[in-house]
C-alpha positions as CSV (number, residue, x, y, z in Angstrom):
1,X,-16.2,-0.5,-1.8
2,X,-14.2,0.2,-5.3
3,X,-10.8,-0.9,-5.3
4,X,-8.0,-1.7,-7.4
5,X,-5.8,-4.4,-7.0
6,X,-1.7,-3.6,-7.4
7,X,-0.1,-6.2,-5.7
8,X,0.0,-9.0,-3.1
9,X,1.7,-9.4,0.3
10,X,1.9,-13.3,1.2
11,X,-2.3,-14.0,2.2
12,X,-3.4,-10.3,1.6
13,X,-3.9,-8.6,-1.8
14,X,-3.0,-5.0,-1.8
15,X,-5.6,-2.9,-3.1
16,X,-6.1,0.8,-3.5
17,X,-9.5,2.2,-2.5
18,X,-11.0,4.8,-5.4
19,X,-13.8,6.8,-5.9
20,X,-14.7,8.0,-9.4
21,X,-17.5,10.7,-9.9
22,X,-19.0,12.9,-13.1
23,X,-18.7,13.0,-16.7
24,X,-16.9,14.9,-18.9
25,X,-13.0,15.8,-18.6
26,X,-11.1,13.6,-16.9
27,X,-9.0,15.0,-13.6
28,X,-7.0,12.1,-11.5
29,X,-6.6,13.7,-7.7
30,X,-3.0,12.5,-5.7
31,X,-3.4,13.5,-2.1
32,X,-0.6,14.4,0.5
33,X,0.9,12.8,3.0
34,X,-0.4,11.8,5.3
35,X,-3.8,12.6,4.3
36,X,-5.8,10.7,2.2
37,X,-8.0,10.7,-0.8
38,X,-10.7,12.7,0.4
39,X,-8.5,15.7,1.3
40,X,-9.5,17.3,-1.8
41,X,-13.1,17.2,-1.3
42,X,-12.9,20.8,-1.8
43,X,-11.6,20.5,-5.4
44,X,-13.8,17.4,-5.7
45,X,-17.0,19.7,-5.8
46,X,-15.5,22.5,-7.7
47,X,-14.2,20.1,-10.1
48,X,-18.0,18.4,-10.8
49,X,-19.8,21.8,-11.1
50,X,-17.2,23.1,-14.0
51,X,-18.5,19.0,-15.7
52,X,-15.4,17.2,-14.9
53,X,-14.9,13.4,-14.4
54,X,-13.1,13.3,-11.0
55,X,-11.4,10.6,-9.7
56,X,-9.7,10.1,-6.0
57,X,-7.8,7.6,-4.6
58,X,-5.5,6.4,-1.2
59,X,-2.0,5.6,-1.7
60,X,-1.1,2.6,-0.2
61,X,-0.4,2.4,3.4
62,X,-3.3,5.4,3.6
63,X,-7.0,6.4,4.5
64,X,-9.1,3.0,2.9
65,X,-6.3,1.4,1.2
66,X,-4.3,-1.7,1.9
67,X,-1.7,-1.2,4.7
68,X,1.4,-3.7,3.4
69,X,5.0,-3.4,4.7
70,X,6.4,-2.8,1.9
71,X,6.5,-0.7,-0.7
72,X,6.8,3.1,0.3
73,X,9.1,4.0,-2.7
74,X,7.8,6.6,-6.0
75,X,8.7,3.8,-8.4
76,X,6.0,1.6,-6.7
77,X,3.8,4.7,-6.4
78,X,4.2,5.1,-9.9
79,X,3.3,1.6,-10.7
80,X,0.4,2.2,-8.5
81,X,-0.8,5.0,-9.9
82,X,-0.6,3.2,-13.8
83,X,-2.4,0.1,-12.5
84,X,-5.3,3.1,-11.5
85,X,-4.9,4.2,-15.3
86,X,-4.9,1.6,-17.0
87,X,-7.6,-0.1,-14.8
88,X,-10.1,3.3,-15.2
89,X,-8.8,3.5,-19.0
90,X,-8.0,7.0,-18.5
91,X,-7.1,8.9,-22.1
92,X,-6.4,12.5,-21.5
93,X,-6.4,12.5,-18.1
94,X,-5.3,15.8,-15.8
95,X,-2.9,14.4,-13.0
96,X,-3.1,16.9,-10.3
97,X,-0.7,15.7,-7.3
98,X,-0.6,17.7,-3.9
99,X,2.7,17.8,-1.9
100,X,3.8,13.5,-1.9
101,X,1.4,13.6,-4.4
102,X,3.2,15.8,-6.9
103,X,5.7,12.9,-7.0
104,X,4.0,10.3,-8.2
105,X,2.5,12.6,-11.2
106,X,6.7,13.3,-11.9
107,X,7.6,9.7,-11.3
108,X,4.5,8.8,-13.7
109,X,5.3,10.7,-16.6
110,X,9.2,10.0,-16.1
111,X,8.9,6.6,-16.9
112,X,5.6,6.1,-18.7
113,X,5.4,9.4,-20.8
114,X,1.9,11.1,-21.6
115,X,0.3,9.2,-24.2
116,X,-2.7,9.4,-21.8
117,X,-2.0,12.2,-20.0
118,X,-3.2,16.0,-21.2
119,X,-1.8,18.3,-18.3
120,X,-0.1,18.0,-14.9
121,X,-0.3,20.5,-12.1
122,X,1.7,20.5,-9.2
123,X,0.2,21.6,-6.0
124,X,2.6,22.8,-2.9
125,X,4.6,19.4,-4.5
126,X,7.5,17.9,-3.4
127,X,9.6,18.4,-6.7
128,X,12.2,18.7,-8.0
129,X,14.4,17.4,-5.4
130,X,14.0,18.5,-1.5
131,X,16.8,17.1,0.3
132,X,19.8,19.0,-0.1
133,X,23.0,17.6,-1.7
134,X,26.4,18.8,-3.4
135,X,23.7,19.7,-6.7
136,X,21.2,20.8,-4.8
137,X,22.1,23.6,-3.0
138,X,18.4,25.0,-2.5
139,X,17.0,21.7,-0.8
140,X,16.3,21.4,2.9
141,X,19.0,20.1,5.3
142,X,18.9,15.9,5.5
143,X,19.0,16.6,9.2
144,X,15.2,17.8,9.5
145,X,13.8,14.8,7.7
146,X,16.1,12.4,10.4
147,X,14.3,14.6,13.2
148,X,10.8,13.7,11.2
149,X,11.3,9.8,11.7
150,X,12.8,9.9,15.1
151,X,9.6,12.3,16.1
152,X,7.2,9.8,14.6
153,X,9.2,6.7,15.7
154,X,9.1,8.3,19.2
155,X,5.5,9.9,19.4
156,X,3.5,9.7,16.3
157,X,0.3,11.2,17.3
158,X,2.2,14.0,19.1
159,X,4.4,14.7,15.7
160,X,1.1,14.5,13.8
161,X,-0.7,17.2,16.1
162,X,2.5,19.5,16.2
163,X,3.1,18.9,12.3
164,X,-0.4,19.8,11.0
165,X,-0.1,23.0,12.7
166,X,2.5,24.1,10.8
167,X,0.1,22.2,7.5
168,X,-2.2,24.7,7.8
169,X,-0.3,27.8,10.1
170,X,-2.7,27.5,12.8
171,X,-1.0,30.3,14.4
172,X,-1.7,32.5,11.7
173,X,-4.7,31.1,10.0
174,X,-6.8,29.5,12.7
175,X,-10.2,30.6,13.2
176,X,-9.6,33.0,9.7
177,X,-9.4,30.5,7.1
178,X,-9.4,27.2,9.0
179,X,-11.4,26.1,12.2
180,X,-10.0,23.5,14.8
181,X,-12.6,21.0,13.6
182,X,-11.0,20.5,10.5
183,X,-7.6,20.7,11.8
184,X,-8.8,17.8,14.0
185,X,-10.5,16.3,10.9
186,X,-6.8,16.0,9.3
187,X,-5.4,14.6,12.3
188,X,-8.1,11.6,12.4
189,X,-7.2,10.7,9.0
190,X,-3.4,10.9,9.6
191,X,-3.5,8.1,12.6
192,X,-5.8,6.1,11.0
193,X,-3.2,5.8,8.3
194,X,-0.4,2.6,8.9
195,X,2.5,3.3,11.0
196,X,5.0,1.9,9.0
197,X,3.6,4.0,5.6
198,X,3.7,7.1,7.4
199,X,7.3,6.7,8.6
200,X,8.4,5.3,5.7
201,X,7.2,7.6,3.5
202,X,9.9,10.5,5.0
203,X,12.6,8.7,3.2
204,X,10.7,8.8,-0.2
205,X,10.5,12.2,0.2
206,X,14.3,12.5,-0.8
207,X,13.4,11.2,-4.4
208,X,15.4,13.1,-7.4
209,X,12.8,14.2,-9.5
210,X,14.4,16.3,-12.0
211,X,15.0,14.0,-14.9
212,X,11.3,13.0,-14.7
213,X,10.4,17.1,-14.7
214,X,12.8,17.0,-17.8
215,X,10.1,14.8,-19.6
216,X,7.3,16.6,-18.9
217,X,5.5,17.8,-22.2
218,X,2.4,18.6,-21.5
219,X,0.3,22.0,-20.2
220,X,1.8,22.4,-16.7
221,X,0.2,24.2,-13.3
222,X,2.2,24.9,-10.9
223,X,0.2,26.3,-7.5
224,X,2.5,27.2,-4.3
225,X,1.5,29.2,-1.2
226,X,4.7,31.7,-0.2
227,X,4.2,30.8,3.5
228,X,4.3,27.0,3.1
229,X,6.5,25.8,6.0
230,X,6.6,22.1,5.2
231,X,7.9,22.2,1.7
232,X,9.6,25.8,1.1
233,X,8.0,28.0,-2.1
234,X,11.9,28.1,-2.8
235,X,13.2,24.7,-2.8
236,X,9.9,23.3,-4.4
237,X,7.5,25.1,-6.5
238,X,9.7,27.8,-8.0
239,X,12.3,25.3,-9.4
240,X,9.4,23.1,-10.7
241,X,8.5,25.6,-13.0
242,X,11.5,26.5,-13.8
243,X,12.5,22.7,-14.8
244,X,9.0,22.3,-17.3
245,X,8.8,24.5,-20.3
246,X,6.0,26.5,-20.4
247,X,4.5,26.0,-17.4
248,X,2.5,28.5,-15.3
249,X,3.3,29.3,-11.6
250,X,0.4,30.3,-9.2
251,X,2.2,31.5,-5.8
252,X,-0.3,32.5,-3.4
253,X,0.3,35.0,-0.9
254,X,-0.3,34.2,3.1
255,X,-1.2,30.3,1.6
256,X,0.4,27.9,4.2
257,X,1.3,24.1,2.8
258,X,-2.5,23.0,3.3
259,X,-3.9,25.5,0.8
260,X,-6.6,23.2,-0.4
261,X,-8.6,23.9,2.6
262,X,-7.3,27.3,3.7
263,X,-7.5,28.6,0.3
264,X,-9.5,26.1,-1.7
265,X,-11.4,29.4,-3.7
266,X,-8.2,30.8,-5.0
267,X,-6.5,27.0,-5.5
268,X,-10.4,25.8,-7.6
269,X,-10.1,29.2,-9.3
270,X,-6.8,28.6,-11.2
271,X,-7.1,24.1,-11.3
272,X,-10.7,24.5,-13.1
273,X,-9.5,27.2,-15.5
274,X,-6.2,25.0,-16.3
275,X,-8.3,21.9,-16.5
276,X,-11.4,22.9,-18.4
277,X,-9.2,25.3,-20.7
278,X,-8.2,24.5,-24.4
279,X,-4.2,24.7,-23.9
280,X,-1.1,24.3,-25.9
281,X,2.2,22.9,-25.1
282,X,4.3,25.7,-24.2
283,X,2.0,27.9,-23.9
284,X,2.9,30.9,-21.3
């Protein structure tokens, strides 16, 4: 098994389980919470055909990864996700992060800059800054993400059934664009993931991101379905694109929060164009 090593935890290294597949451009995959790496496999496949390099891997705490205590903070991420870099010696590298995953490509670039990046894209991300405050009028009220850790405190594989239907908008999209097998396919990742990273994660979730947009100088994607109910088309993807210069958003109507599955032709459409494209900075 290929992993990387980011840390220790008294006896136990912590290590972050990676695949790496292709030649050719490089494209660095951040899943969701509380998915895993191979969430994309959609994009994965896509992503090979157009002769990309694609690499995957688990946060911490997730799918094959190490399972520590600690940790569950985007400056650690970050750190993470530069020990995956710097161990892969990835040079113009496209960071694509989905939902959590969109933080750690902010949090990346805020404090390391792109000397080895060449693009970002931002996939129904959690940017700019979701939890609303006195300067955030637009964010989502602190009480839902309370209600999130009590629910998975009390109940987690309950939360996990009743929160993946609103992923992919069963009620709408079930049996149309996604089938209950893969719905339960989500659901088998998300408890195999660690209790305490899954809970703890909610709190990251409230992480500032809009200095660390502000530094963002590369080609930017910015992909968003208009009926995501876990992180509002409003408080999210809109003001992301609005915060990077240049950048081009992709809303997508009818697209719930889990659009890499339920809309995985329209979402590879627009990420292989972006990533196999000759861009410029700024460019419209």
């Amino acid at each position: 098994m290929s992993t990387i090593k980011v840390g220790q935890e008294n006896s136990m290294p912590i290590e972050l389980y990676y695949e790496d597949h292709g030649k050719g451009t490089p494209v660095l995959l951040i899943h969701g919470w509380p998915l895993n790496g191979a969430s994309w496999e959609k994009q994965v496949a896509a992503l090979l055909a157009a002769g990309c390099r694609v690499i995957t891997y688990d946060r911490r705490g997730f799918g094959q990864s190490s399972k520590p205590s600690t940790g569950y903070d985007y400056d650690t991420f970050a750190e993470d996700l530069h020990h995956v870099i710097n161990k892969l010696d990835l040079r113009d590298v496209t960071l694509a992060g989905f939902s959590m995953g969109g933080g750690e490509v902010a949090r990346y670039i805020g404090t390391r800059g792109t000397e080895r990046v060449s693009k970002a894209a931002f996939l129904s991300a959690i940017p700019p800054y979701l939890v609303k405050a006195a300067d955030n009028a637009d964010g989502v009220d602190g009480a839902v993400f309370a209600g999130i850790q009590k629910a998975l405190a009390a109940d987690r594989p309950a939360f996990l059934t009743a929160f993946l239907k609103d992923f992919y908008n069963v009620d709408v999209l079930g049996g149309k664009r996604i089938s209950d097998q893969a719905v339960q396919m989500s659901w088998n990742v998300a408890i195999g993931a660690s209790a305490k990273a899954t809970l703890d994660c909610v709190a990251a979730w409230g992480t500032d991101f809009r200095k660390d947009l502000q530094r963002i100088d590369v080609p930017t994607l910015v992909i968003h379905g208009e009926q995501d109910r876990i992180v509002p088309i409003g408080a999210s993807g809109i003001r992301t694109s609005k915060a990077i210069k240049g950048s081009r958003l992709v809303t997508l109507a009818g697209a719930p929060h889990g659009l890499l599955w339920t809309h995985a032709e329209e979402v590879n459409r627009e990420l292989v164009a972006f990533v196999t494209q000759r861009s410029v900075v700024g460019a419209a």
